[in-house]
C-alpha positions, 0 to 999 in steps of 0.5 A: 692207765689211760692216754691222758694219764701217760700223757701227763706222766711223759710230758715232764720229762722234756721240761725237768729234763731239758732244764737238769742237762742245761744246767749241768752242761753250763756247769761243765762250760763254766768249770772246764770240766770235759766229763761233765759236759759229756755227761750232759750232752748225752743226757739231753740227747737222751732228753731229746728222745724222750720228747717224742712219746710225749709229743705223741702220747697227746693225740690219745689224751686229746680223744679223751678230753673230747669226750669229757665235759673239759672240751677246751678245742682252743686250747688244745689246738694252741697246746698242740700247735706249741708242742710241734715246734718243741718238739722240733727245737728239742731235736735239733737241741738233741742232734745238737748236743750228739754233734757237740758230744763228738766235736768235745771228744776230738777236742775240736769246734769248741763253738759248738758247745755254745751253739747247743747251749742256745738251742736249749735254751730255746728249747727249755723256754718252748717247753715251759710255754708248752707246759703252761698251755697245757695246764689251761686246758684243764685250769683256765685261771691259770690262763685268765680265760673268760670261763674262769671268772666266775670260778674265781669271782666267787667266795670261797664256802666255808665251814666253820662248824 
């Protein structure tokens, strides 16, 4: 397994993750359940953590690709520069949800509850754009790049032998 492989294999986590332990929490939220939101708080810490060797495991893919014929440095540089600031937003999410775990346990600062939900929200909507320009480096009709116009122009052949 190389760089780009690990890359695209860790950077699932932070979206699937980061959307799992929201949805979970806003259950727990709705249903007044204090295991539940425990559980989801912990999880997203968990979930903010993970972000990190996915964060960094793009600089190896990055090598990678610039030795391929996919060069796309915009792209990447786009995809890069949208992945610091999830980054961010996941830990702070994280650190978030650490706080509002402790708070939920003296049964104090319901607020925080709330704070934390917005962040990931934040941050799960960071981390879908991130997704989204990570797959036009390698699929620019998903981007409706110029170079792809040619790609999706044409017909596609057929054998109907």
């Amino acid at each position: 397994m190389n760089a780009a492989n690990l890359h695209l294999v860790l950077n699932h986590l932070p979206v699937f993750g980061l959307a799992f332990a929201m949805i979970w929490f806003l259950v727990g939220i709705i249903m007044k359940s204090q295991a539940l939101k425990q559980a989801a708080l912990l999880t997203m810490v968990a979930v903010a953590l993970g972000t990190l060797p996915a964060y960094f495991s793009g600089e190896g893919a990055e090598e990678i690709l610039e030795d391929s014929y996919v060069h796309n440095h915009d792209a990447i540089h786009e995809h890069e520069e949208a992945a610091v600031f999830g980054l961010t937003l996941a830990l702070l999410a994280g650190a978030g949800a650490a706080v509002a775990w402790w708070m939920n346990r003296q049964n104090k600062w319901a607020w925080t509850n709330y704070l934390t939900l917005g962040l990931m929200a934040l941050a799960l909507a960071s981390m879908i754009r991130i997704g989204h320009l990570g797959g036009a480096i390698r699929h620019p009709e998903i981007s409706g790049a110029p170079e792809a116009q040619g790609v999706l122009d044409q017909p596609e052949e057929r054998d109907d032998d």
